[in-house]
C-alpha positions as CSV (number, residue, x, y, z in Angstrom):
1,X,-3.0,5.3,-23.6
2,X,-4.4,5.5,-20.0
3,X,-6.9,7.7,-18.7
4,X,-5.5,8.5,-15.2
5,X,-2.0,8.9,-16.2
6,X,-0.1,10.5,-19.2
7,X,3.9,10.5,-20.2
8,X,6.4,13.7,-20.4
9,X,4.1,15.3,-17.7
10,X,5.3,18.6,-16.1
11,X,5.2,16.5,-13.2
12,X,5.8,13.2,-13.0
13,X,4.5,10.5,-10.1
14,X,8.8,10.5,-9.0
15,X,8.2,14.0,-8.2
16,X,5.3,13.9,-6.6
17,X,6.5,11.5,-4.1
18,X,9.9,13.4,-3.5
19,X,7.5,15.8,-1.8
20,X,7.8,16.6,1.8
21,X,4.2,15.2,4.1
22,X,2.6,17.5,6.0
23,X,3.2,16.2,9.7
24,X,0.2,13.6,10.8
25,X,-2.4,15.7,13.3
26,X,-2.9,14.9,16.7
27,X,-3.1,11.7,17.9
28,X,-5.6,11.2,21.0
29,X,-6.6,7.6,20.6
30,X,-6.6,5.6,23.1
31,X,-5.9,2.1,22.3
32,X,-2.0,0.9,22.4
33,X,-2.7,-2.8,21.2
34,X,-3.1,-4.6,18.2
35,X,-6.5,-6.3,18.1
36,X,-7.5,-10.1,17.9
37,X,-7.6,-11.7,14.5
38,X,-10.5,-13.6,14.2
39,X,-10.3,-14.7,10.9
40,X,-6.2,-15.7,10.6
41,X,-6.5,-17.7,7.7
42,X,-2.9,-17.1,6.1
43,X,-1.9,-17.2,10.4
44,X,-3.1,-20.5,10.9
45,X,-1.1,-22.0,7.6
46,X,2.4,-19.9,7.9
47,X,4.9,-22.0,9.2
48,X,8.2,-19.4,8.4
49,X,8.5,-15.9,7.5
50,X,11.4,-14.5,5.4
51,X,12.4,-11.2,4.4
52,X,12.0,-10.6,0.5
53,X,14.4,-8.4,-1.3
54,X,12.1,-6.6,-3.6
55,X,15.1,-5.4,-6.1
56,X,15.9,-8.8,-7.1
57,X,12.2,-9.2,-8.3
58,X,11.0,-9.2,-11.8
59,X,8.5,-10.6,-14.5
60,X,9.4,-11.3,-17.9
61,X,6.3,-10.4,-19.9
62,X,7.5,-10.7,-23.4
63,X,10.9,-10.3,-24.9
64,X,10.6,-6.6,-24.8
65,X,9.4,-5.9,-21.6
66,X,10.7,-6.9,-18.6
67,X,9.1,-5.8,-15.3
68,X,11.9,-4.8,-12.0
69,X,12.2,-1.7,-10.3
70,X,14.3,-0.6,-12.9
71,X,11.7,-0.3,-15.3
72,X,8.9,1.2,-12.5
73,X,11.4,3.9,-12.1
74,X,11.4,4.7,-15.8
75,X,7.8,4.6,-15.7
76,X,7.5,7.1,-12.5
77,X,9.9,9.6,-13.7
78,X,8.5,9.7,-16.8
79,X,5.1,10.1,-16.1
80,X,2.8,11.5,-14.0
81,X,-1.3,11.9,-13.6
82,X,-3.5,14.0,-15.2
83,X,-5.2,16.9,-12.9
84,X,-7.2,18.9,-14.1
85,X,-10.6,19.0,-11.9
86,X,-10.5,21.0,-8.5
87,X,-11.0,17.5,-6.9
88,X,-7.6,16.0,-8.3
89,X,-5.9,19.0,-7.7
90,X,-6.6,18.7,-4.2
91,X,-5.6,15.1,-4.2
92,X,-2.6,15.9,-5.9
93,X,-1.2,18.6,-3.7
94,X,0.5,18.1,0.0
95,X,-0.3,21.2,2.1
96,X,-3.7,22.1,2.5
97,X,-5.8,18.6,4.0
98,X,-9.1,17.9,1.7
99,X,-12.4,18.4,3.5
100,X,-12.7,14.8,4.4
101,X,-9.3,14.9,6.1
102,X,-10.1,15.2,10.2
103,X,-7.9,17.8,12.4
104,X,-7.0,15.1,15.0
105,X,-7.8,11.7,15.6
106,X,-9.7,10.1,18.2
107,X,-9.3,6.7,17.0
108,X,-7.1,4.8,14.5
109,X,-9.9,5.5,11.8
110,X,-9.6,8.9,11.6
111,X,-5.7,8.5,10.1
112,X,-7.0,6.6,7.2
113,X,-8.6,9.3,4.9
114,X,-5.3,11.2,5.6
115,X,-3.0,8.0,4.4
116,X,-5.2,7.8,1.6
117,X,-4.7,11.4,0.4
118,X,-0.6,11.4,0.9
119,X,0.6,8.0,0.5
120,X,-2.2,4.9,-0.8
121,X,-4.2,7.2,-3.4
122,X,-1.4,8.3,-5.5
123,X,0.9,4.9,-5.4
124,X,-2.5,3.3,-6.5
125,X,-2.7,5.7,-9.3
126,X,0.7,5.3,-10.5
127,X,0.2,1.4,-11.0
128,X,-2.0,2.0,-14.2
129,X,1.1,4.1,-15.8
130,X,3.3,0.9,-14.8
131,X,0.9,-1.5,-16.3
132,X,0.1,-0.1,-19.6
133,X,3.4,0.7,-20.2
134,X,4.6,-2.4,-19.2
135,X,1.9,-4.3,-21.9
136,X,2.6,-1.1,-24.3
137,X,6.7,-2.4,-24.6
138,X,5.1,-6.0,-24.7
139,X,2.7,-5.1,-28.0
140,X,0.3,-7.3,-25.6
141,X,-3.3,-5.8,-25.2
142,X,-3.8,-5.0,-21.3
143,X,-5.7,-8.2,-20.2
144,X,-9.6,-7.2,-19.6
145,X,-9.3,-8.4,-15.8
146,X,-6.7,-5.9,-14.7
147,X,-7.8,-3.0,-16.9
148,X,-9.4,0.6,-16.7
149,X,-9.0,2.7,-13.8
150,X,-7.1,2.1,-10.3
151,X,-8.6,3.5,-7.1
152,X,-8.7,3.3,-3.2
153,X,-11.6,2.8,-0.8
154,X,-11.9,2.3,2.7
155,X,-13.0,-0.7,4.0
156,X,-15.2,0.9,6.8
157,X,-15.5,-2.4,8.9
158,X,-15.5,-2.7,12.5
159,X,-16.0,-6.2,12.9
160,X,-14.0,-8.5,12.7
161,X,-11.7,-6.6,14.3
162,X,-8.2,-6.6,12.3
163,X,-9.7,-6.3,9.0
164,X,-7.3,-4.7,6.3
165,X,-8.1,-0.9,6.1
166,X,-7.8,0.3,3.1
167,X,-8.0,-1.6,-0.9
168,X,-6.3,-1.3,-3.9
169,X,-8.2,-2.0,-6.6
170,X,-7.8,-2.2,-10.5
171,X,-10.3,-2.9,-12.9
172,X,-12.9,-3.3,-10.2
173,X,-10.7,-6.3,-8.4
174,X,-9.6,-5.8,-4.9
175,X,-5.4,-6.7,-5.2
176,X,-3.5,-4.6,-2.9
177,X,-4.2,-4.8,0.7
178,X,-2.9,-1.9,3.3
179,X,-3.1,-2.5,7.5
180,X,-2.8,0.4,9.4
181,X,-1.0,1.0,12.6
182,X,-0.3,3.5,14.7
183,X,3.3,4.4,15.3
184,X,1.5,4.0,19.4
185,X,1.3,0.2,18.6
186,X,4.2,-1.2,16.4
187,X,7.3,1.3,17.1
188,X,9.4,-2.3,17.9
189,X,7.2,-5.1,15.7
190,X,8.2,-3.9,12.4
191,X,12.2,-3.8,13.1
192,X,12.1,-6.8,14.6
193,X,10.2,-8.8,12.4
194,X,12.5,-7.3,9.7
195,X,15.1,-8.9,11.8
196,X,13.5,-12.3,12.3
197,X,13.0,-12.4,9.0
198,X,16.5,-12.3,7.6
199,X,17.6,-15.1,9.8
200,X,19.0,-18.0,8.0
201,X,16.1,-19.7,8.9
202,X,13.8,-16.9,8.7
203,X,11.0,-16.2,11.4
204,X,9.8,-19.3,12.7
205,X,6.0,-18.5,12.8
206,X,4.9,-21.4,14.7
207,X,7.8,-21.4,17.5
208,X,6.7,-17.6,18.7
209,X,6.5,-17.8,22.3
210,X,7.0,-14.0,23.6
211,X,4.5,-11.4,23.6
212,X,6.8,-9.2,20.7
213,X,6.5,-12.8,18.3
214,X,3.2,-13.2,19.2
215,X,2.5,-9.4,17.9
216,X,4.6,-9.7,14.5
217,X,2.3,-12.9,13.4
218,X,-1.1,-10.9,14.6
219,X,0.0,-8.3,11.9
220,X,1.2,-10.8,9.6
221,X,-2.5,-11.9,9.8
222,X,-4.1,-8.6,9.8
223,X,-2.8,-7.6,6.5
224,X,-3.9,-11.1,5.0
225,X,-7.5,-11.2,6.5
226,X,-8.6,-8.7,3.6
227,X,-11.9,-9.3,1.3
């Protein structure tokens, strides 16, 4: 059915990421700010931010398959991927750091081959085993657009500054955008945007007027300022 994925695995995709992280290495960067946005297209249009509950999501795809987070957790306990190569078995394992995993960092870069191999590359990987399943229970061939194989790759840019970091991609489209920050720069943006956001009237995007605001939209347009 899938290629990266298979179901009744001796270990399944819930189990792999019930696993304990190896503790990030050394961080001796030396920027503490988040950079300028250059390119804030989904900035300059936001007029309110509000906080989604993801467990009240879902997307009827037939009568017989239903997508919620009810159904992804079926789908991760129940499957899991296929190693078999020395490469995935390193990929697939959470002690010993692949060779293109740095010992410390010298600047925010240097995390992002290590977020890759514990949290972006395998989360990626499990959303093939969600999707066929998903078109599986809906007797629906998996649309040619969003088929084959899902991977990650670093963006590598430098310029502008506040690009996304790392893609998700499926069937060679780019559709799941990660921003990285150090815990350095946002240990109070995240809360409080959480926060702002579950206001009755949600985070008023345009009416930010302190420097803690004025942070939560840059990141807001960081993540959106993707390829």
């Amino acid at each position: 059915m899938g290629t990266q994925w298979h179901q009744n695995p001796t270990t399944s995709y819930a189990d792999y990421f019930s696993r304990q992280r190896p503790v990030p290495f050394p961080d001796n960067c030396r920027s503490i700010t988040l950079s300028e946005q250059y390119n804030a297209i989904q900035g300059d249009i936001t007029q309110t931010v509000t906080f989604l509950d993801t467990n009240t999501l879902s997307h009827k795809l037939s009568d017989t398959a239903t997508l919620d987070i009810q159904f992804v957790e079926q789908v991760l306990s129940s499957s899991g991927p296929i190693v078999r190569t020395v490469v995935e078995q390193a990929n697939w394992q959470w002690v010993n750091p692949p060779s293109e995993v740095p010992d410390s960092a010298f600047c925010e870069a240097d995390y992002y081959s290590w977020l890759m191999w514990v949290v972006f590359r395998p989360a990626v990987n499990a959303v093939a085993a969600v999707r066929d399943q998903l078109y599986t229970a809906a007797n629906i061939a998996v649309p040619s657009n969003i088929g084959g194989d899902t991977k990650t790759r670093l963006t590598n840019m430098t310029t502008p500054r506040g690009v996304t970091d790392i893609l998700g991609i499926v069937g060679g489209t780019e559709f799941m955008p990660h921003e990285i920050k150090r815990s350095r720069v946002v240990p109070d943006v995240l809360p409080e945007l959480v926060k702002m956001a579950k206001l009755p009237r949600g985070f008023l995007f345009r009416d930010a007027e302190d420097g803690l605001k004025d942070k939560a939209r840059r990141l807001i347009c960081q993540v959106s300022g993707f390829a």
